[in-house]
C-alpha positions in Angstrom: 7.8 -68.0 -45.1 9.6 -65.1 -43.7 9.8 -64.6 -39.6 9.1 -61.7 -38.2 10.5 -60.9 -34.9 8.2 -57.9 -32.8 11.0 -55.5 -31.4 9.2 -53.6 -28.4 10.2 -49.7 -28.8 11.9 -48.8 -26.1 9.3 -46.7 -22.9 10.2 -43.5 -21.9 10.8 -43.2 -18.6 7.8 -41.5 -16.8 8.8 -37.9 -16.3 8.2 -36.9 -12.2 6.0 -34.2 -11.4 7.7 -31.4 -9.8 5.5 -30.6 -6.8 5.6 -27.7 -4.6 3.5 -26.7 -1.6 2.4 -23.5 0.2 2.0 -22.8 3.5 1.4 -19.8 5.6 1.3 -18.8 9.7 -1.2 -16.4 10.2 -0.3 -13.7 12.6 -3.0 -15.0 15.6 -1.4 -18.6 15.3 0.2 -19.8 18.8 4.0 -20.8 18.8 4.3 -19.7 14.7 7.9 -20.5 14.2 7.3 -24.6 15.5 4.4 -24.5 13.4 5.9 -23.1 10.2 8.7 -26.1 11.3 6.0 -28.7 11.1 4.4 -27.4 8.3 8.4 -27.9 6.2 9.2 -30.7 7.6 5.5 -32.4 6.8 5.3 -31.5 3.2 8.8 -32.5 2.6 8.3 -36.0 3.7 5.2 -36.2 1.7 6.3 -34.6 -1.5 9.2 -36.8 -0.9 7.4 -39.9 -0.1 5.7 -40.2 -3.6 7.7 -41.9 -6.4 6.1 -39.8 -9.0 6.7 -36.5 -7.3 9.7 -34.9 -7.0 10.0 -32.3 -4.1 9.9 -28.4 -6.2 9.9 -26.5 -2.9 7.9 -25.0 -0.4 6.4 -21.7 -0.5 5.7 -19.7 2.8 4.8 -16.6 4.3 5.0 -15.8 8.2 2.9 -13.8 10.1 1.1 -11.8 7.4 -2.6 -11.5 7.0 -4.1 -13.5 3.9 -6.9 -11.3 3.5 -5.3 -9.9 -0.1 -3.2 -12.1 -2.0 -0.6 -9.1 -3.0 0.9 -8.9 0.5 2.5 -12.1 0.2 6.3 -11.9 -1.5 6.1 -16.0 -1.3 2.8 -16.5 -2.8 3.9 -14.3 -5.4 7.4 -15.8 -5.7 5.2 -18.8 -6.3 3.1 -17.7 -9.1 6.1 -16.5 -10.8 7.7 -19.9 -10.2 4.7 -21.4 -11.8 4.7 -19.2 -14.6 8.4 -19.4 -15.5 7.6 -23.6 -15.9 9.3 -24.7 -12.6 6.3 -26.3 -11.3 3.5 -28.7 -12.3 1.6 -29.0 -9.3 0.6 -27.3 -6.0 -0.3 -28.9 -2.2 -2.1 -26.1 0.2 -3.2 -27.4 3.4 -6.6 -25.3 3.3 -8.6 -22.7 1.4 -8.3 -20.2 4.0 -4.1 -21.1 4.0 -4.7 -20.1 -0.1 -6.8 -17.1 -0.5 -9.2 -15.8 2.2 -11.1 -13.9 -0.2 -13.2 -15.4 -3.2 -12.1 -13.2 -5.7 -8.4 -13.8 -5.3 -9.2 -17.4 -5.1 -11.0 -18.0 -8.3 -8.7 -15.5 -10.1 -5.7 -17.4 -9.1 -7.0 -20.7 -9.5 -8.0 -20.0 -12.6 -4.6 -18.3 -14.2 -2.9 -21.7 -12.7 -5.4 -23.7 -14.6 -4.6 -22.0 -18.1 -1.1 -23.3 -16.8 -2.1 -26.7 -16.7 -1.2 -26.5 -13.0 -3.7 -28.1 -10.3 -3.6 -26.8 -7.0 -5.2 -29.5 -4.2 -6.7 -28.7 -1.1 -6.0 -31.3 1.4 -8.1 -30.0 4.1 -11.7 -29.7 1.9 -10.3 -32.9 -0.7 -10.8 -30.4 -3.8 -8.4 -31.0 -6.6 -8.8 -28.6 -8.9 -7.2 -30.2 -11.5 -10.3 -32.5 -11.4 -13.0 -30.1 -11.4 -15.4 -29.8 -14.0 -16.5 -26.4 -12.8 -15.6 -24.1 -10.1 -18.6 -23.5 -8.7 -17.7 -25.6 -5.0 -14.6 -23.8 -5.3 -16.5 -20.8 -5.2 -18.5 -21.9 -2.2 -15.4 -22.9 -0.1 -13.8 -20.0 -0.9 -16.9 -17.7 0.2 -16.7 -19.4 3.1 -12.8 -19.2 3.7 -13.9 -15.7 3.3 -16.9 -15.4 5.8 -14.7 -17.4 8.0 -11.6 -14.0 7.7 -14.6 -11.6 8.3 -15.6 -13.7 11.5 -11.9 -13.5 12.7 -11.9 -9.6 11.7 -14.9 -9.0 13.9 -13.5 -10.9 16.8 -10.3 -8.9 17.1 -12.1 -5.5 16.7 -14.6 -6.2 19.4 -11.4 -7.3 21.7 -10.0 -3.7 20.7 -13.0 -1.7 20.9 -13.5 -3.1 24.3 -10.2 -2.3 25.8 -11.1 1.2 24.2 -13.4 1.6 26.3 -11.5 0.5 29.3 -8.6 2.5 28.7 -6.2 -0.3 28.6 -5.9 -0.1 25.0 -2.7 2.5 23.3 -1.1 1.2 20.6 0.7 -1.8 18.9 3.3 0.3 17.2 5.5 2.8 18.6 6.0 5.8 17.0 9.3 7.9 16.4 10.6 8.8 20.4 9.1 5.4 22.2 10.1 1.8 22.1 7.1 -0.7 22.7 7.6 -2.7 25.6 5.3 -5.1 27.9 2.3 -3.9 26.2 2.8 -0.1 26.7 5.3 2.8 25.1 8.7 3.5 27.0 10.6 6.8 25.9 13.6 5.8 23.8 17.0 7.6 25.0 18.3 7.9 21.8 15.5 9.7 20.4 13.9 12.0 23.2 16.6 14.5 22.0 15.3 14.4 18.7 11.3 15.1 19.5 12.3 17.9 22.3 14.1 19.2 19.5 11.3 19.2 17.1 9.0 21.3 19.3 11.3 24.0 20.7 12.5 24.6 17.3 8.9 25.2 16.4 8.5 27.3 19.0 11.2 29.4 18.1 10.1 30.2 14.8 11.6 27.1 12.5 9.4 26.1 9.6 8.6 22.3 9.0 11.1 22.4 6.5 13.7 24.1 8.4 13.1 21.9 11.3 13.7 18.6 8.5 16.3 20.0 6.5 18.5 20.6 9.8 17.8 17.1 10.8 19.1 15.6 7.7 21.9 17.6 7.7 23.1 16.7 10.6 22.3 12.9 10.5 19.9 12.5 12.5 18.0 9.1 11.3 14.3 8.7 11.2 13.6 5.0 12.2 10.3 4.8 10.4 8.8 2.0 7.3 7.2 4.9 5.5 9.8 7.9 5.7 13.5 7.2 4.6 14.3 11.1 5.2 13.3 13.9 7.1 10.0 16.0 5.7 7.3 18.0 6.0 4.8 15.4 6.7 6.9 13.6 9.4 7.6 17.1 11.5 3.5 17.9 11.1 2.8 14.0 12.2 5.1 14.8 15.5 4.2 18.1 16.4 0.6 17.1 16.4 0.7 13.5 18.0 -0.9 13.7 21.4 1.0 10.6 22.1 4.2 12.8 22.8 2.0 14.5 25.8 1.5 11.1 27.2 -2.2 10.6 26.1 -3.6 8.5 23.3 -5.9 9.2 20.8 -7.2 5.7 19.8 -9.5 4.6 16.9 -8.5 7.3 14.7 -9.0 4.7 12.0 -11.3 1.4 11.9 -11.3 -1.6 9.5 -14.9 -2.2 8.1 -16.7 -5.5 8.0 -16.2 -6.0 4.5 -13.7 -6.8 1.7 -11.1 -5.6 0.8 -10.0 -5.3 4.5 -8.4 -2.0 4.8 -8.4 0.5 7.0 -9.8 4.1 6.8 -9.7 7.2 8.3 -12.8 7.8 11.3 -14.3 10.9 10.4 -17.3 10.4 12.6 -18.5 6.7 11.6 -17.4 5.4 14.5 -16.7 6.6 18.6 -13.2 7.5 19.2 -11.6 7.7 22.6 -9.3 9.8 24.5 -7.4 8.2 27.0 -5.0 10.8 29.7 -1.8 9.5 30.9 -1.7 6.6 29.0 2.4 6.3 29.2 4.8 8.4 30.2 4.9 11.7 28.6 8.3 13.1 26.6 7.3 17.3 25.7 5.0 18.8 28.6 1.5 19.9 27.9 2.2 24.1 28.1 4.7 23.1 25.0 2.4 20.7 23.3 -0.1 23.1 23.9 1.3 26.3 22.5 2.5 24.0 19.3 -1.2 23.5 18.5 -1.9 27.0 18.9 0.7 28.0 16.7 0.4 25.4 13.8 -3.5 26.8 13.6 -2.5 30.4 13.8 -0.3 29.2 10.5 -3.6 27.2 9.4 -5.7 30.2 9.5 -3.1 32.7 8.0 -1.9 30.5 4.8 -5.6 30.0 4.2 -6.6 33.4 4.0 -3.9 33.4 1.4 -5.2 30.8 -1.3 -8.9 30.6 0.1 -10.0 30.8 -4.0 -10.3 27.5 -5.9 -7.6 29.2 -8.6 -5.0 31.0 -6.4 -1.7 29.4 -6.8 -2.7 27.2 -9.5 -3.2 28.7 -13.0 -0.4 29.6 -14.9 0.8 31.9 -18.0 1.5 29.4 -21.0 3.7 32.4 -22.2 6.2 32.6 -19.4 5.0 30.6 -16.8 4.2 32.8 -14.4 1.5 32.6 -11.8 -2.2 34.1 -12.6 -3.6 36.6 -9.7 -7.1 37.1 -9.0 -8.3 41.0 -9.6 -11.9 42.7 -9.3 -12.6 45.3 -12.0 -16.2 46.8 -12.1 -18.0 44.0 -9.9 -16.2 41.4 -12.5 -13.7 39.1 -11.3 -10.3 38.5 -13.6 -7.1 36.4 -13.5 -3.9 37.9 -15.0 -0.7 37.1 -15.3 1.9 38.1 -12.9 4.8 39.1 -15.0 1.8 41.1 -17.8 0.3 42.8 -14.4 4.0 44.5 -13.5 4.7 45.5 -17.5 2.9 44.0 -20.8 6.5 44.2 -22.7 7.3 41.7 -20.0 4.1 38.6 -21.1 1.7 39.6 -23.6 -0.6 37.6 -21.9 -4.4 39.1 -22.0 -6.6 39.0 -19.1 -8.9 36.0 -17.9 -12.6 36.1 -16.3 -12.9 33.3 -13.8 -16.1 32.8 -15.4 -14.3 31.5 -18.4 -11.8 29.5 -16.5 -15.1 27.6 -14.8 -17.0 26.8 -18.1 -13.6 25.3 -19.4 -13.9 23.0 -16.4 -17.5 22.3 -16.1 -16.8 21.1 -20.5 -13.6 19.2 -19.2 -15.1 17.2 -16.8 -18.8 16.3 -18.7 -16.6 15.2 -21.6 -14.6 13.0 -19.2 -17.4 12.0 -17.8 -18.7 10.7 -20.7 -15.7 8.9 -22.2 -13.9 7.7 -18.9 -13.7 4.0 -19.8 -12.0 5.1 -22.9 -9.3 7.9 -21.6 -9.2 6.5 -17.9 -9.7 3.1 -17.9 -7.4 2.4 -20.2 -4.6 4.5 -19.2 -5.2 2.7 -15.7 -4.5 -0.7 -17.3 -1.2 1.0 -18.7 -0.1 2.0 -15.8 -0.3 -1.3 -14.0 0.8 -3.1 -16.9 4.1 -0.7 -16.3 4.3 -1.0 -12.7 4.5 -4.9 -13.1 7.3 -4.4 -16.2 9.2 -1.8 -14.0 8.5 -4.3 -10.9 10.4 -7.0 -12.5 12.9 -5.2 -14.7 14.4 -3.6 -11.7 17.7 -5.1 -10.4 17.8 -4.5 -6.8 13.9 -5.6 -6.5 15.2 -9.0 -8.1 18.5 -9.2 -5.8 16.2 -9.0 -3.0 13.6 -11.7 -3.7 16.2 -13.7 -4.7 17.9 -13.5 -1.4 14.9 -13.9 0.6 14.3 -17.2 -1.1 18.0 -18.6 -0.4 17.3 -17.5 3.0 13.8 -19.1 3.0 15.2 -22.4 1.6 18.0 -22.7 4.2 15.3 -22.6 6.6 13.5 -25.5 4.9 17.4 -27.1 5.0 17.4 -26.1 8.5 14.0 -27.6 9.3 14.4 -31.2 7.6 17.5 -31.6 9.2 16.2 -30.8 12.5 13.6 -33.4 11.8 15.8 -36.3 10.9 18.0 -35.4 14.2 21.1 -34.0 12.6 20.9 -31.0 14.5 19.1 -30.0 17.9 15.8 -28.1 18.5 18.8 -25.0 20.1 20.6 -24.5 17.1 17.3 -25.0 14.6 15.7 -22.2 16.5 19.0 -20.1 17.1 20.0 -20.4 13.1 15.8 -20.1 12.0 15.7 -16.9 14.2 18.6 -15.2 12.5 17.5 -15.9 9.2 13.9 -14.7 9.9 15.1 -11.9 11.0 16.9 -11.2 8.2 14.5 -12.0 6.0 11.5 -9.6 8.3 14.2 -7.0 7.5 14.5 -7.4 3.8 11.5 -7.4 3.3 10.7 -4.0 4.8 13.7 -2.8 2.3 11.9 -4.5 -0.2 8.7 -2.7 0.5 10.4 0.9 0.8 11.5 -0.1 -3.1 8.2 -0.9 -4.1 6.5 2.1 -2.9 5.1 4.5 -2.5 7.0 6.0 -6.2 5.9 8.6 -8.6 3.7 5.6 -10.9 2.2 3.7 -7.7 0.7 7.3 -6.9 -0.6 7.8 -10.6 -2.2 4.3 -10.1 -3.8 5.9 -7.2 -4.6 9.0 -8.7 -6.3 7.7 -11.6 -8.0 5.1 -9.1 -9.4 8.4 -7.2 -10.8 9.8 -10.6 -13.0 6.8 -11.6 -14.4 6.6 -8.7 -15.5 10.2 -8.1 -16.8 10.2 -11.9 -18.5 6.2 -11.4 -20.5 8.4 -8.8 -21.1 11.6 -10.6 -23.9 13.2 -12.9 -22.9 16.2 -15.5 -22.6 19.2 -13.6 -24.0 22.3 -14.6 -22.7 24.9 -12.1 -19.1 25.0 -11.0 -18.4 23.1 -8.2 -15.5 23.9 -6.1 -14.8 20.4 -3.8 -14.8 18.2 -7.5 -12.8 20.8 -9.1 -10.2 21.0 -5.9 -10.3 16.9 -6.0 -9.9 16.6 -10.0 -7.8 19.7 -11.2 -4.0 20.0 -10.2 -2.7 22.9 -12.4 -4.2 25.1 -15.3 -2.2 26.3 -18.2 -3.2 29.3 -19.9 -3.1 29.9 -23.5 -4.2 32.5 -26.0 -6.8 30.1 -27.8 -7.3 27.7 -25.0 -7.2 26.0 -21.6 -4.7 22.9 -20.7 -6.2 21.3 -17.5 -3.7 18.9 -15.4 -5.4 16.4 -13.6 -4.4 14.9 -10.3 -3.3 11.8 -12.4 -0.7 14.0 -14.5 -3.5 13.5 -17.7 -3.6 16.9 -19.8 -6.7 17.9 -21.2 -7.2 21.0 -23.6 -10.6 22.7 -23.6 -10.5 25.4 -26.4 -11.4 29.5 -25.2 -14.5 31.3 -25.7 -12.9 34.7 -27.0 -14.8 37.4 -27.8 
């Protein structure tokens, strides 16, 4: 009889899990550089410690607010990370260190899950990877959420109440001042630059005479949201009472709900004047006589364009601007160039009245189709913002170096823990690279925004919501037209409306 002899086939060796962790200071943490230390130097040892993990990196953001998920270039780093197959499993020490608001929780949990990736929460012992729904998820993260309100609240009591005391100016300095020990301190090197502003004012300048000098002759704006000189940041100056030595404070609140963000107080809430609050850089008689003459300007440029068409329709024929006539009691719109000579635009005269029942048809018909023509071109737009986000070259570069620079901290860290190197030259080396990084990261905000498609976003954004909240109108209302309509195009059989979002819509003429 035969023998057979059983030949074992050969195991495959188990395959580690690559396991990474996130972890995140928020900005009211004491001591946040030892404790971003600890938090390295803890998960690395466990990660490390497990025979079946191997260590895939650590994943953390300093001193930014988790109220949104989006504000967070390492969280995001991460879910990129996670997408591109570099990861298989994810430690976070808490909820609340995850996603202090439900939505972004559940959201995010559950594009890891289609992953196959679990995230485990060490502080509440939820493994999501073992769940078989997500409802206690949904609980904890409600209350990681109530728990960021409750925080919210706390902090805008402690600020409303210095308000009141007068204690209370400002956490950020603006152009002209340096903050120091909890107050503003003119800055040498720019107290030329604001007296400048305001006696060129004074002396007749325009905003954009004033900016366009400045750039010329390099003179840098040390701002986050301005790169050059403009408009907009010789307005902001000229009007900032802070330059008189007062403060104007609670000129925007944060209410108590989500999303967290701030908005402008128009009258919802007290605001409070506080004289003398620092040491002034332009007197009052100059600050004074600056606000009389920017609302002199005010008044006069109003008086101009005080219709809801002046500056704003144009001749489809040559481009020119329409202007706004009376004739026997009725009120016309005619082209500029056809006004001086017909041979010069054959373009025929308007009534307003026709111009307004092309809008009123423009925006019931958008009204009634919005989730088809602005909903979707919405979800286009983002869907291009995150392709443009990606495909850019210097946006890459950048992430790319702030994770070296984020990883030789984590270097840095482990071998401060094992003793290679003292706590001096951890926190000297740490320092310099969170510095650098803090500073990248502001470069890598100016690139993201705000550009040309961020504001469509925005724009479009705007639209829905006014049209969520509206009803068909049947008289011409100026406020939703000024809010909707950016130009009008005028043709000989019809109307081409531009919206604020850049969308063209044509609405055909009622010629008689």
């Amino acid at each position: 009889m035969p023998q057979v002899k059983v030949i074992q086939p050969l195991s495959e060796p188990s395959k580690k899990l690559r396991v990474a962790a996130y972890a995140r200071v928020s900005s009211d943490s004491a001591d946040q550089l030892n404790s971003f230390a600890t938090q390295v130097d803890y998960y690395t040892g466990y990660i490390q410690s497990k025979d079946e993990w191997e260590f895939a990196g650590l994943y953390a953001d300093e001193a930014i607010s988790g109220i949104t998920a989006d504000k967070r270039s390492d969280f995001q780093r991460l879910l990129v990370d996670c997408h591109a197959g570099k990861i298989d499993r994810i430690l976070v020490k808490s909820i609340s260190r995850f996603a202090r608001n439900t939505l972004d929780c559940i959201q995010t949990v559950r594009e890891l899950k289609q992953l196959n990736i679990p995230v485990e929460f060490e502080k509440e012992n939820n493994d999501t990877g073992s769940m078989g729904s997500e409802m206690l998820l949904s609980v904890l993260g409600a209350a990681a959420q109530e728990e960021s309100l409750s925080i919210s609240k706390n902090l805008k009591w402690n600020y409303r109440h210095r308000m009141k005391n007068g204690d209370f100016t400002t956490h950020i300095a603006p152009f002209g001042y340096s903050y120091k020990s909890k107050t503003l301190v003119p800055n040498p090197n720019e107290v030329p630059i604001i007296e400048f502003i305001f006696n060129s004012y004074l002396s007749g300048k325009s905003l954009s005479e004033i900016a366009k000098e400045l750039t010329q002759n390099e003179k840098p704006i040390t701002s986050e949201k301005h790169s050059e000189w403009n408009r907009t940041s010789i307005q902001y100056i000229l009007t900032n009472e802070k330059y008189v030595g007062d403060s104007l404070v609670q000129k925007r609140f944060t209410p108590d709900e989500l999303p967290l963000k701030k908005i402008r107080n128009v009258g919802q809430l007290p605001r409070y004047y506080i004289r003398n609050s620092h040491p002034a850089i332009i007197s009052r008689e100059i600050f004074e006589a600056v606000q009389v003459l920017l609302q002199q300007k005010t008044i006069s440029k109003s008086t101009v364009s005080s219709y809801p068409l002046s500056q704003i329709v144009k001749c489809g024929a040559c481009g020119s601007t329409f202007h706004r006539r009376i004739q026997k009691g009725i009120v016309r719109w005619s082209c500029y160039k056809h006004l001086q000579d017909k041979d010069l635009c054959p373009m025929g005269i308007v009534q307003e009245y026709e111009i307004y029942q092309g809008f009123l048809k423009v925006h019931n018909k958008l009204l009634d189709n919005r989730d088809s023509i602005l909903k979707v071109m919405l979800n286009q737009l983002l869907e291009l913002q995150t392709k443009v986000t990606f495909a850019r070259p210097d946006i890459v570069a950048l992430n790319e170096k702030i994770a070296d620079l984020v990883k030789q901290n984590h270097s840095l860290a482990r071998l401060q823990a094992k003793g290679y190197i003292d706590s001096v030259i951890f926190i000297e080396r740490s320092n310099g690279n969170n510095q650098r990084i803090e500073r990248m990261r502001r470069e890598l905000r100016q690139l993201q925004g705000p550009d040309e498609l961020s504001s469509l976003i925005d724009s479009t954004t705007l639209l829905m919501d006014l049209l969520d909240k509206a009803s068909p109108l049947l008289e011409f209302e100026p406020s939703i037209f000024k809010i909707m309509v950016k130009e009008i195009v005028v043709y000989p059989e019809k109307f081409r409306f531009y919206l604020n979002n850049n969308l063209a819509l044509d609405e055909g003429r009622c010629l008689r």
